[in-house]
C-alpha positions as YAML, in Angstrom:
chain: A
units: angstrom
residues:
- id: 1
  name: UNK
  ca: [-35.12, -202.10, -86.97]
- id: 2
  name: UNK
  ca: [-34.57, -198.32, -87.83]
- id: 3
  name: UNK
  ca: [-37.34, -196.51, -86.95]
- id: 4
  name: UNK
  ca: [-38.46, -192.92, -88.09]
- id: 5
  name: UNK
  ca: [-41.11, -190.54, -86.41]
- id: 6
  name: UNK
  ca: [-42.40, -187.61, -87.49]
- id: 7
  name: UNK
  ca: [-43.68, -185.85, -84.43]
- id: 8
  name: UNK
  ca: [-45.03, -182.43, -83.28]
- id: 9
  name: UNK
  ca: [-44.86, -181.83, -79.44]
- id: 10
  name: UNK
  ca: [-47.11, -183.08, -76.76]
- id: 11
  name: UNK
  ca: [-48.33, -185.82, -78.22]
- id: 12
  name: UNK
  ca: [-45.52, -186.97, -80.50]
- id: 13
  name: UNK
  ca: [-43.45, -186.61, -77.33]
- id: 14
  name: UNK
  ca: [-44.95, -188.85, -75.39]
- id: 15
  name: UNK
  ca: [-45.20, -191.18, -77.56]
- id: 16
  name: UNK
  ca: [-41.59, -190.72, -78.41]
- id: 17
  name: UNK
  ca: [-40.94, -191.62, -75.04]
- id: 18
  name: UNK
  ca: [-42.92, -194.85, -74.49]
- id: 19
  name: UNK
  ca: [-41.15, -196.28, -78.05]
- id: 20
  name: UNK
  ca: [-37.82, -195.60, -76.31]
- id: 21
  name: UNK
  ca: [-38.23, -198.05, -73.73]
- id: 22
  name: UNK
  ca: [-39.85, -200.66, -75.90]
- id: 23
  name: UNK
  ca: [-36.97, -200.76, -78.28]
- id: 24
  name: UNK
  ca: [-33.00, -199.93, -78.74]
- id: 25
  name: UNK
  ca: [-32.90, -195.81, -78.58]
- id: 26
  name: UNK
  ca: [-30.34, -195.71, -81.20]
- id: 27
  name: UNK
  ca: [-32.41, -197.18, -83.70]
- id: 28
  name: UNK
  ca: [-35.07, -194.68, -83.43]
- id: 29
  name: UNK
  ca: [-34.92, -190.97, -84.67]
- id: 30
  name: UNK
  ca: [-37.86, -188.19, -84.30]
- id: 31
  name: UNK
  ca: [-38.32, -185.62, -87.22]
- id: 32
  name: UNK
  ca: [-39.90, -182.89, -85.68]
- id: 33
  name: UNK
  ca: [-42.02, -180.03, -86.39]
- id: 34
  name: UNK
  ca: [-39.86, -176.77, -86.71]
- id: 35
  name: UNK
  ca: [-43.42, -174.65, -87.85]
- id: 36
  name: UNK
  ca: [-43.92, -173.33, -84.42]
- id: 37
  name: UNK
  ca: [-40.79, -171.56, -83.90]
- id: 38
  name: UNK
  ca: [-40.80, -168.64, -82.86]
- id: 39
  name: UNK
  ca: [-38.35, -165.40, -81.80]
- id: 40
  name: UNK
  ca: [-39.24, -163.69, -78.34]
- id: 41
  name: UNK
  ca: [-37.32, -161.64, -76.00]
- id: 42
  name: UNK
  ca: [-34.35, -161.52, -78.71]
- id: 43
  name: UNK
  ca: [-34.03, -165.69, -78.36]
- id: 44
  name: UNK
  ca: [-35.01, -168.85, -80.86]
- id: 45
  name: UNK
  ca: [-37.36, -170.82, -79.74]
- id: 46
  name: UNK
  ca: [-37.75, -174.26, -80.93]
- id: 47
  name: UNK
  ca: [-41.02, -175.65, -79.01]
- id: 48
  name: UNK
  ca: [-41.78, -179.00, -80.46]
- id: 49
  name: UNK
  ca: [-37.99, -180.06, -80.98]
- id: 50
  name: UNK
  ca: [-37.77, -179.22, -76.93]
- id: 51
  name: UNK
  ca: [-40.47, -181.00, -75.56]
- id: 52
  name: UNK
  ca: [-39.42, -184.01, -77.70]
- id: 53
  name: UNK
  ca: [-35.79, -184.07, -76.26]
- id: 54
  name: UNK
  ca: [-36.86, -182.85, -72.62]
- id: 55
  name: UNK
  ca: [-39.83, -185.91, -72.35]
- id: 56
  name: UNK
  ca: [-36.83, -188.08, -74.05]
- id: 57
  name: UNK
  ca: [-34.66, -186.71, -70.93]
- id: 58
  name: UNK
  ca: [-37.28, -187.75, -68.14]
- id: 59
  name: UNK
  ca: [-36.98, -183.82, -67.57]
- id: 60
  name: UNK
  ca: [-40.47, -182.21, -68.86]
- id: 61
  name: UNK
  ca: [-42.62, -181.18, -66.87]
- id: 62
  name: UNK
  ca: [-45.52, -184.09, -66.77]
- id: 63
  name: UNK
  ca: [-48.45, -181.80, -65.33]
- id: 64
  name: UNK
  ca: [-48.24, -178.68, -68.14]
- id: 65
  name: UNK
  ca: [-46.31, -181.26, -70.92]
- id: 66
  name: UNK
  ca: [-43.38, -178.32, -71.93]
- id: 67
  name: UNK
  ca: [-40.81, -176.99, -70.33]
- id: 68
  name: UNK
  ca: [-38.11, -178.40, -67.34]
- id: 69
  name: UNK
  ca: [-39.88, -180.15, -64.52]
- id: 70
  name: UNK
  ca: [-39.72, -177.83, -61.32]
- id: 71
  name: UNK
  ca: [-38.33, -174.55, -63.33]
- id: 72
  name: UNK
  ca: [-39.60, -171.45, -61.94]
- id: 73
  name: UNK
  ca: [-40.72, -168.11, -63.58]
- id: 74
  name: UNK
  ca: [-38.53, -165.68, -61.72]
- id: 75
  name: UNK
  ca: [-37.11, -164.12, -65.24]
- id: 76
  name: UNK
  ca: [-40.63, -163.90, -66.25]
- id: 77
  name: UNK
  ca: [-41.77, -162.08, -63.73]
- id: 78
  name: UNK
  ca: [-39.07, -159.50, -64.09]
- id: 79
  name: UNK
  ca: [-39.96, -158.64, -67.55]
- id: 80
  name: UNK
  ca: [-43.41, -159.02, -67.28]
- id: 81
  name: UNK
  ca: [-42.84, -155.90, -64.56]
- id: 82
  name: UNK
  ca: [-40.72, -153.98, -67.57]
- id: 83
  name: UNK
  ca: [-43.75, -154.59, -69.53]
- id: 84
  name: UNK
  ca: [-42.69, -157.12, -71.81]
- id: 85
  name: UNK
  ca: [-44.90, -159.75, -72.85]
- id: 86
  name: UNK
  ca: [-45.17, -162.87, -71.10]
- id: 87
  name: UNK
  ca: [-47.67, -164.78, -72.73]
- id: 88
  name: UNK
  ca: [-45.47, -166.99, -73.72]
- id: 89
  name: UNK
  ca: [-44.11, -168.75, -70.46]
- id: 90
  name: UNK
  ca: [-40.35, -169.65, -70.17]
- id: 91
  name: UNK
  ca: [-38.91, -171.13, -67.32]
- id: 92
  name: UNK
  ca: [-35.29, -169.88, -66.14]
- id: 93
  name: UNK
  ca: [-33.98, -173.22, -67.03]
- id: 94
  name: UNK
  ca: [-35.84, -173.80, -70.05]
- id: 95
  name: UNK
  ca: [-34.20, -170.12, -70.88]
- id: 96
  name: UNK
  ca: [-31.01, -171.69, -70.92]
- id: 97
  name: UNK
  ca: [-31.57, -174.02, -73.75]
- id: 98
  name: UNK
  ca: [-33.00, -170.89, -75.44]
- id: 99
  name: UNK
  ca: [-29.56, -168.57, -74.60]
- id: 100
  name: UNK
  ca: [-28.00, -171.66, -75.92]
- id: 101
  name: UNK
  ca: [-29.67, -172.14, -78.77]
- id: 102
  name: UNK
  ca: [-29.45, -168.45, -80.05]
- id: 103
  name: UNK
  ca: [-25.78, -167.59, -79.19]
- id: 104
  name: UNK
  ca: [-24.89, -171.29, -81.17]
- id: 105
  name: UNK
  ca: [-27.33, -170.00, -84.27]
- id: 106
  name: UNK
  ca: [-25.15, -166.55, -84.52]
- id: 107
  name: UNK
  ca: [-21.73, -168.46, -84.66]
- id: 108
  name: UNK
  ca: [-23.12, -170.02, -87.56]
- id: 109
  name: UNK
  ca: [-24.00, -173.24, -86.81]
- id: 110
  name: UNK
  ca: [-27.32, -175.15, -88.18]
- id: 111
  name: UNK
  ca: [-30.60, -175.94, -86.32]
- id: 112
  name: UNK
  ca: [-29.58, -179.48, -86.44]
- id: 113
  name: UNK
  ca: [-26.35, -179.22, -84.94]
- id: 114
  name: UNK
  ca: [-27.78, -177.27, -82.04]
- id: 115
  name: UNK
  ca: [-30.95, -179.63, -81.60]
- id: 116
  name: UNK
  ca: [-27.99, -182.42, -81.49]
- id: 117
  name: UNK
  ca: [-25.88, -180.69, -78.78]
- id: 118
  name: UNK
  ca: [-28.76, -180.27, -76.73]
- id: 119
  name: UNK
  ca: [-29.84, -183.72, -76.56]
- id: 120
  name: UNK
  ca: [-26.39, -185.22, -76.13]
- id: 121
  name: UNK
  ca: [-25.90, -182.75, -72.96]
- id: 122
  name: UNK
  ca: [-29.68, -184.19, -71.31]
- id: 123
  name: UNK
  ca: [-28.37, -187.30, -72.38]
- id: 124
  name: UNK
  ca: [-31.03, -188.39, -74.67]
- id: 125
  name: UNK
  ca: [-29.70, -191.66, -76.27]
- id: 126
  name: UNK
  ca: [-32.54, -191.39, -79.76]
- id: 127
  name: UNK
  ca: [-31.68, -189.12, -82.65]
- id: 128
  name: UNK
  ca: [-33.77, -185.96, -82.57]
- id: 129
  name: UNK
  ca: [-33.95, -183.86, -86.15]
- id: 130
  name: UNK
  ca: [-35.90, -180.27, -86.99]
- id: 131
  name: UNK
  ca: [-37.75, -180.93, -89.99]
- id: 132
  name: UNK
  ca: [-35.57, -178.45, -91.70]
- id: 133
  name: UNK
  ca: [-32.73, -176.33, -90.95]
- id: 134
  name: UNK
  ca: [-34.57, -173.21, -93.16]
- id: 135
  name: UNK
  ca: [-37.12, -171.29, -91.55]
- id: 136
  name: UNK
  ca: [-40.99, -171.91, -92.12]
- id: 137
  name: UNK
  ca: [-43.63, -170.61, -89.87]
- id: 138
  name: UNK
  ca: [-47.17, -172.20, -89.34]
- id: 139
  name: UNK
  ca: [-49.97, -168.89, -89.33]
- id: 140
  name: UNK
  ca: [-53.42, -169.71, -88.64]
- id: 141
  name: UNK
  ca: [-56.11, -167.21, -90.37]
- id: 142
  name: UNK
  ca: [-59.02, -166.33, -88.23]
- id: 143
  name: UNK
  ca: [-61.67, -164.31, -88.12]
- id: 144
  name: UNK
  ca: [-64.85, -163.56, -90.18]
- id: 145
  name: UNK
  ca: [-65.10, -161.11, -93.13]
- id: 146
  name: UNK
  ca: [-61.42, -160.44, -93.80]
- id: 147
  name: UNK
  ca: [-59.23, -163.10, -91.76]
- id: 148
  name: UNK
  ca: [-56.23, -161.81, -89.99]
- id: 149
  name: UNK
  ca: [-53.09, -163.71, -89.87]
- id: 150
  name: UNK
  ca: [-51.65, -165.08, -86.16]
- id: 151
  name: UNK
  ca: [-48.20, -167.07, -85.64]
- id: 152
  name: UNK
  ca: [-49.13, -170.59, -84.15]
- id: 153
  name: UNK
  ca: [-47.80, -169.72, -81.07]
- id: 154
  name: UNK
  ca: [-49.76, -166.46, -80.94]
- id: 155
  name: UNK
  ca: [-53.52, -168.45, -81.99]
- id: 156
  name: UNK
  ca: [-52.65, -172.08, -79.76]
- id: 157
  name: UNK
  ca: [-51.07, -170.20, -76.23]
- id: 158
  name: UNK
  ca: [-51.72, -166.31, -76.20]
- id: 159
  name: UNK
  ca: [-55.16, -166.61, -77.77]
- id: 160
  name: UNK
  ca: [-55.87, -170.24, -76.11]
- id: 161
  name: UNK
  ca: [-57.54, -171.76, -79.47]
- id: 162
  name: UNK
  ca: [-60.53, -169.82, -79.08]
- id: 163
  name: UNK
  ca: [-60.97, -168.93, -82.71]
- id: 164
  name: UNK
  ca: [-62.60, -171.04, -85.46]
- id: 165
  name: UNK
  ca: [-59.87, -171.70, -87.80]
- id: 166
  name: UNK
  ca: [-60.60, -169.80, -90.97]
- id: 167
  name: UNK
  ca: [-57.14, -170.84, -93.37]
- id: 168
  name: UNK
  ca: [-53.10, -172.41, -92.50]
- id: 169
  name: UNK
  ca: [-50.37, -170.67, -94.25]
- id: 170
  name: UNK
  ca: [-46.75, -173.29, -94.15]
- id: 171
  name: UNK
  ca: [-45.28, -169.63, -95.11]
- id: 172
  name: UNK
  ca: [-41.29, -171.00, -96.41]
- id: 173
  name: UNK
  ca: [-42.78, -174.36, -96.89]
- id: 174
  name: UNK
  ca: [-41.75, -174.54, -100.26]
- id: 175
  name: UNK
  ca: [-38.55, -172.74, -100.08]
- id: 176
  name: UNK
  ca: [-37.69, -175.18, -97.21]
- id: 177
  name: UNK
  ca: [-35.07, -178.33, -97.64]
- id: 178
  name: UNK
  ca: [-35.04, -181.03, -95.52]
- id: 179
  name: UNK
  ca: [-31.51, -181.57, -94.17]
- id: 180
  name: UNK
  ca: [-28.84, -184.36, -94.92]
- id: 181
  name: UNK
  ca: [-29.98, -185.76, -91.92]
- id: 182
  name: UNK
  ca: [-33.56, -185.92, -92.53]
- id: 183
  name: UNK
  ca: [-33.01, -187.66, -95.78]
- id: 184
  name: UNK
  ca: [-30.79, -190.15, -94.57]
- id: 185
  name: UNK
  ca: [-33.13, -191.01, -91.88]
- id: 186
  name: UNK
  ca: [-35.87, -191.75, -94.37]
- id: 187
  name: UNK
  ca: [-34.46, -193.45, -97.20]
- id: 188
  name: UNK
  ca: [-32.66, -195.67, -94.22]
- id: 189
  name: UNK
  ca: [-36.07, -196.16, -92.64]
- id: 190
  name: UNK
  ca: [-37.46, -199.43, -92.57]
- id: 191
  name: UNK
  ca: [-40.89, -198.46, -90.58]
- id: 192
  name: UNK
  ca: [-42.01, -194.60, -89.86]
- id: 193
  name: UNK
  ca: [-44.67, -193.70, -87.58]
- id: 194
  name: UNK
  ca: [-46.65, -190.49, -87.78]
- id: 195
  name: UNK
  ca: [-47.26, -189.68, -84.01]
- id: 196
  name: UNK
  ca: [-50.35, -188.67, -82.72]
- id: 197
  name: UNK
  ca: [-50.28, -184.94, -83.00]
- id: 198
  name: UNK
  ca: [-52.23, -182.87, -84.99]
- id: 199
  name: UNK
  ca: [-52.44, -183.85, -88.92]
- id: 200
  name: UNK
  ca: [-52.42, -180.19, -90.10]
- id: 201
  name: UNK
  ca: [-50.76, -177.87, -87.70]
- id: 202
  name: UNK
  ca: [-48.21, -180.39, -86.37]
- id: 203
  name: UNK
  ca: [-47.57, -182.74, -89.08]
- id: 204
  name: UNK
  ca: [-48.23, -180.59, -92.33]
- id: 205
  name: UNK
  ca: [-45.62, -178.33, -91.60]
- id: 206
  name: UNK
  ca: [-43.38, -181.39, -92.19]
- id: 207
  name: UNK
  ca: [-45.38, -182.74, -95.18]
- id: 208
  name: UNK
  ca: [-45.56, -179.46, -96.77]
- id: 209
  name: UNK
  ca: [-41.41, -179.63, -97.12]
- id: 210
  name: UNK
  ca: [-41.23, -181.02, -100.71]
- id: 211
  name: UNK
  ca: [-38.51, -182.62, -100.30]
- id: 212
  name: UNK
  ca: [-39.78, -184.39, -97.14]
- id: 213
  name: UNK
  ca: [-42.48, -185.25, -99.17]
- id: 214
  name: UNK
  ca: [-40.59, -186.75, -101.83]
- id: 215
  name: UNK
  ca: [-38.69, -188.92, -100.07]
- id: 216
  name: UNK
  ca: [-41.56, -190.58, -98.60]
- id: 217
  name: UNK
  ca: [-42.95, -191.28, -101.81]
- id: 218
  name: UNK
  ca: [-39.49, -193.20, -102.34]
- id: 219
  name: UNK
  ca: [-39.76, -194.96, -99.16]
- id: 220
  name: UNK
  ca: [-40.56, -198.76, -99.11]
- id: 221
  name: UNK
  ca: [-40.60, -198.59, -95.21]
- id: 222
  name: UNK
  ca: [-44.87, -199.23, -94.28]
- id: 223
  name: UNK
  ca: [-46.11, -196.09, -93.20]
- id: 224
  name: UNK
  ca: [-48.16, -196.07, -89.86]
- id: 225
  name: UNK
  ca: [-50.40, -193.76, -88.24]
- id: 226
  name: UNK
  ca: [-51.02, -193.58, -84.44]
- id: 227
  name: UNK
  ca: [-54.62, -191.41, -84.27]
- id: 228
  name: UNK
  ca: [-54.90, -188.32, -82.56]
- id: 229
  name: UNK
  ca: [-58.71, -188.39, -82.42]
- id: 230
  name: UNK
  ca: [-60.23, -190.85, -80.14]
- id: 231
  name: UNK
  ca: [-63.90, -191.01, -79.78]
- id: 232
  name: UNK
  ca: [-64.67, -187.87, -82.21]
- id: 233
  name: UNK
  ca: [-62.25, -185.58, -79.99]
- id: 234
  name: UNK
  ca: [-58.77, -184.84, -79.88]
- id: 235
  name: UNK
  ca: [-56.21, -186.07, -77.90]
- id: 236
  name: UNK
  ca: [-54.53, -183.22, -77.09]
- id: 237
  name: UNK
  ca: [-55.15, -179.51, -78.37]
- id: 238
  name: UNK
  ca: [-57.32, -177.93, -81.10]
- id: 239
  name: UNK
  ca: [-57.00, -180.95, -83.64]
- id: 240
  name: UNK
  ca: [-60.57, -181.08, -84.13]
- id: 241
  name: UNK
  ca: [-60.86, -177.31, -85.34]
- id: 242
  name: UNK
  ca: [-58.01, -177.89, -87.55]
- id: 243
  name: UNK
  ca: [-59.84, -180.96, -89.09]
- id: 244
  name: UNK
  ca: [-63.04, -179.18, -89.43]
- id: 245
  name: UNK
  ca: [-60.89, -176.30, -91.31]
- id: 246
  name: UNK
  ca: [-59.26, -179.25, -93.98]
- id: 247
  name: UNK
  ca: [-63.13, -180.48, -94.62]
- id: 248
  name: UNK
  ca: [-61.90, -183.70, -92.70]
- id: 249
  name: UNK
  ca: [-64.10, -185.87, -90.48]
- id: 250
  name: UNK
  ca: [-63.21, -185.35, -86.89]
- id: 251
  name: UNK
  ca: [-62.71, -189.72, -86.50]
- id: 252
  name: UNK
  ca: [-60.21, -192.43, -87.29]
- id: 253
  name: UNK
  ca: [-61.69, -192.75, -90.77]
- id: 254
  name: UNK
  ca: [-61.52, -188.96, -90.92]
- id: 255
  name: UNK
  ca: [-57.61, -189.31, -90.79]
- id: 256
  name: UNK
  ca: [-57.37, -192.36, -92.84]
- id: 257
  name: UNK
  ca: [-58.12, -190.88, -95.60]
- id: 258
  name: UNK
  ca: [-56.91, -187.54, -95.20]
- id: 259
  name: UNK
  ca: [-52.64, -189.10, -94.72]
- id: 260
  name: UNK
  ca: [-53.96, -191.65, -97.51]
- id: 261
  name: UNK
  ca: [-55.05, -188.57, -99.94]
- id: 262
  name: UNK
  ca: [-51.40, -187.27, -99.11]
- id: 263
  name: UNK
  ca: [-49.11, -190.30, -98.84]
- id: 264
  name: UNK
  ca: [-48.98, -193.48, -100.67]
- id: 265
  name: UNK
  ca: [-47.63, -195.92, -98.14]
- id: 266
  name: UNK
  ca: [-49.65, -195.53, -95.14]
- id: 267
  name: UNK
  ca: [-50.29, -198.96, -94.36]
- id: 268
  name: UNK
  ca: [-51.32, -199.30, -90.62]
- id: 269
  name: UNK
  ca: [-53.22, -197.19, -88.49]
- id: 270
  name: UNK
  ca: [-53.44, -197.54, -84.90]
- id: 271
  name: UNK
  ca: [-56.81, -196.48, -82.94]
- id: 272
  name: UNK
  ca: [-58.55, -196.46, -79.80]
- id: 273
  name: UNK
  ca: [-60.79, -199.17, -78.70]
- id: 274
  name: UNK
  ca: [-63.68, -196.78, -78.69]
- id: 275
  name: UNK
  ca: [-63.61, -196.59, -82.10]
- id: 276
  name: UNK
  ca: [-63.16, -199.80, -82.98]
- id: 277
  name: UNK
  ca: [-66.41, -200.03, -85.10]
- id: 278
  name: UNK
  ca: [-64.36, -198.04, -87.61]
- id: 279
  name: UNK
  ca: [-62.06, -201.04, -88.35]
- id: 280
  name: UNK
  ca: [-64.04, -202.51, -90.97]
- id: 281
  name: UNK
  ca: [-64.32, -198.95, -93.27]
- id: 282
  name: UNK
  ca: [-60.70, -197.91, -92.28]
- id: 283
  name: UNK
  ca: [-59.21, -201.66, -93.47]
- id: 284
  name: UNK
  ca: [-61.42, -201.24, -96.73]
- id: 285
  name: UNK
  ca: [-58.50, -198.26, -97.90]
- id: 286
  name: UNK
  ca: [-55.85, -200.95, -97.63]
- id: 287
  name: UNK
  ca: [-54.58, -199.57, -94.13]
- id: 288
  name: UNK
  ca: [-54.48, -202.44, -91.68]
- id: 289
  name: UNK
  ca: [-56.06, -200.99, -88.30]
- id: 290
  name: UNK
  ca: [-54.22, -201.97, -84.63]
- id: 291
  name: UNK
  ca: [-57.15, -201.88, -81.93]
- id: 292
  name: UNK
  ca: [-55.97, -201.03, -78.02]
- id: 293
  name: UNK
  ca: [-56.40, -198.13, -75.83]
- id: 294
  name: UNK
  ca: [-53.95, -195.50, -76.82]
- id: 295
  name: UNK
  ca: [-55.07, -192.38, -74.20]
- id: 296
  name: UNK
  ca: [-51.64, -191.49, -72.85]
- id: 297
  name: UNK
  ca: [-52.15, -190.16, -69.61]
- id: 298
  name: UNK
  ca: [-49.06, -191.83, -67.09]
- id: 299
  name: UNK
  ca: [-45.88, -193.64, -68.24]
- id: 300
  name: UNK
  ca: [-47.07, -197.51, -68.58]
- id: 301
  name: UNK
  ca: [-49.84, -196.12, -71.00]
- id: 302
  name: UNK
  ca: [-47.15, -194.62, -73.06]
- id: 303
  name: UNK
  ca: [-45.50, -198.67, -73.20]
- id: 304
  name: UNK
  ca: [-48.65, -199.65, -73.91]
- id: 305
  name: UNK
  ca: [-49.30, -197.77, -76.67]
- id: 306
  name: UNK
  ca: [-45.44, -198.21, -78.11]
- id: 307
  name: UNK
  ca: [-46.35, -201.86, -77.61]
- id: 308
  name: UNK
  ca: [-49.46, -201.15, -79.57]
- id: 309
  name: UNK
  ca: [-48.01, -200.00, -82.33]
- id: 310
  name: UNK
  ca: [-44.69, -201.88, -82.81]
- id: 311
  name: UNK
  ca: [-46.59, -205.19, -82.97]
- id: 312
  name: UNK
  ca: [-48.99, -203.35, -85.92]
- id: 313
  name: UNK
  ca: [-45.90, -203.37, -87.47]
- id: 314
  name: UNK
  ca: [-45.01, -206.98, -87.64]
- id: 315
  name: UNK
  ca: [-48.50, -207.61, -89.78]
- id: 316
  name: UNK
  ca: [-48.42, -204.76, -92.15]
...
């Protein structure tokens, strides 16, 4: 069965991963969040569609979730000692795919194409996609009185999330196409899951491409959600403040509706068994609710939850 995702990084990765042992790689492909791209130290930087195809290569690194597993910060360290910033970590290997990445991007050729090469080098057998070859950036306002603007990047990693979340700009959103690819990937869809990463910062970059958006509405492929809240936190990250931010209850329910007020064929929904007592409110929307523990913290967790969620999508 072909098999779409639409994934941000951590979390979408992982669960990437566990559905590509639980079913034929080929048949699966991950859209990906492109918002959180960024330019440092002259290079593109393409965070979410990295971790996805590294944690797809058994290569990330488990213990921080980004980058190559054993890299080193030697490059780093030199620049840090010409004074440039290093907030931003990159490992010398993870470097490479960002050398490659730019040098490809000059000789004209398109996000996609480069995302492609990559993944065929690390060997990584499922289909990984940017949302969109054009460029859109994710800014976070924060701040009282008059709200200053920060990149993603800038607000999640050099500022750690400390800041209440005030506004979210998609800035190129609605400029943005989705590519060929993309498309073809939908409308060919018969079942696409919305990982668990964050509704707003991960996954609204994607929804906010309208013709992303469109071609969902199209779609006759069930839509189904795996939560990224479990027991009134967030899995991974500042989900919660971004929640708070969209007026949207921090809970299963909370993120029923709020995919439900923005898609029309969400039809499953797959939560933790903590908050199972939201079944009963969740199933009254029409979305049919899976029930298992979906905490990814080790590798059979991540089959457990791809289990989880690939039987929901026999009975929607």
């Amino acid at each position: 069965m072909r098999t779409v995702v639409l994934a941000g990084g951590v979390g979408g990765s992982k669960f990437l991963w566990g559905l590509a042992q639980e079913m034929e790689p080929e048949r699966l492909t991950a859209v990906v969040n492109t918002g959180d791209d960024l330019e440092l130290h002259g290079l593109r930087i393409s965070p979410d569609v990295d971790i996805v195809t590294y944690s797809l290569a058994d290569r990330v690194d488990g213990d921080r979730g980004w980058g190559f597993a054993g890299d080193t910060f030697s490059c780093m360290e030199v620049l840090g000692s010409y004074g440039r910033p290093t907030w931003f970590r990159l490992g010398d290997r993870d470097l490479a795919t960002h050398i490659f990445r730019t040098d490809a991007l000059r000789q004209g050729q398109r996000p996609t194409q480069v995302a492609d090469a990559v993944r065929h080098a690390l060997g990584v057998r499922v289909r990984v996609l940017p949302m969109t070859d054009d460029p859109v950036g994710t800014y976070v306002l924060v701040g009282d009185g008059v709200p200053r603007s920060l990149h993603f990047q800038e607000y999640l990693v050099e500022r750690a999330a400390v800041d209440e979340v005030r506004g979210v700009e998609y800035r190129g959103s609605g400029r943005a196409r989705p590519t060929p690819e993309v498309l073809t990937a939908l409308a060919e869809a018969e079942t696409i899951f919305i990982a668990p990463s964050n509704p707003v910062a991960s996954i609204g970059p994607i929804l906010a491409v309208p013709g992303i958006l469109r071609q969902l509405g199209k779609s006759s492929a069930p839509i189904i959600v795996v939560c990224p809240i479990v027991g009134g936190r967030s899995l991974k990250g500042p989900t919660d403040k971004f929640l708070r931010w969209a007026n949207v209850e921090v809970s299963p329910l909370g993120v029923a509706r709020y995919y439900q007020a923005i898609l029309s064929g969400v039809r499953g929904m797959l939560i933790d068994r903590m908050d199972e007592a939201q079944t009963a409110a969740i199933e009254a929307l029409g979305i049919r609710v899976g029930v298992g523990e979906i905490v990814m913290q080790d590798a059979e967790a991540k089959r457990r939850v791809a289990r989880l969620a690939l039987t929901l999508r026999e009975t929607v």
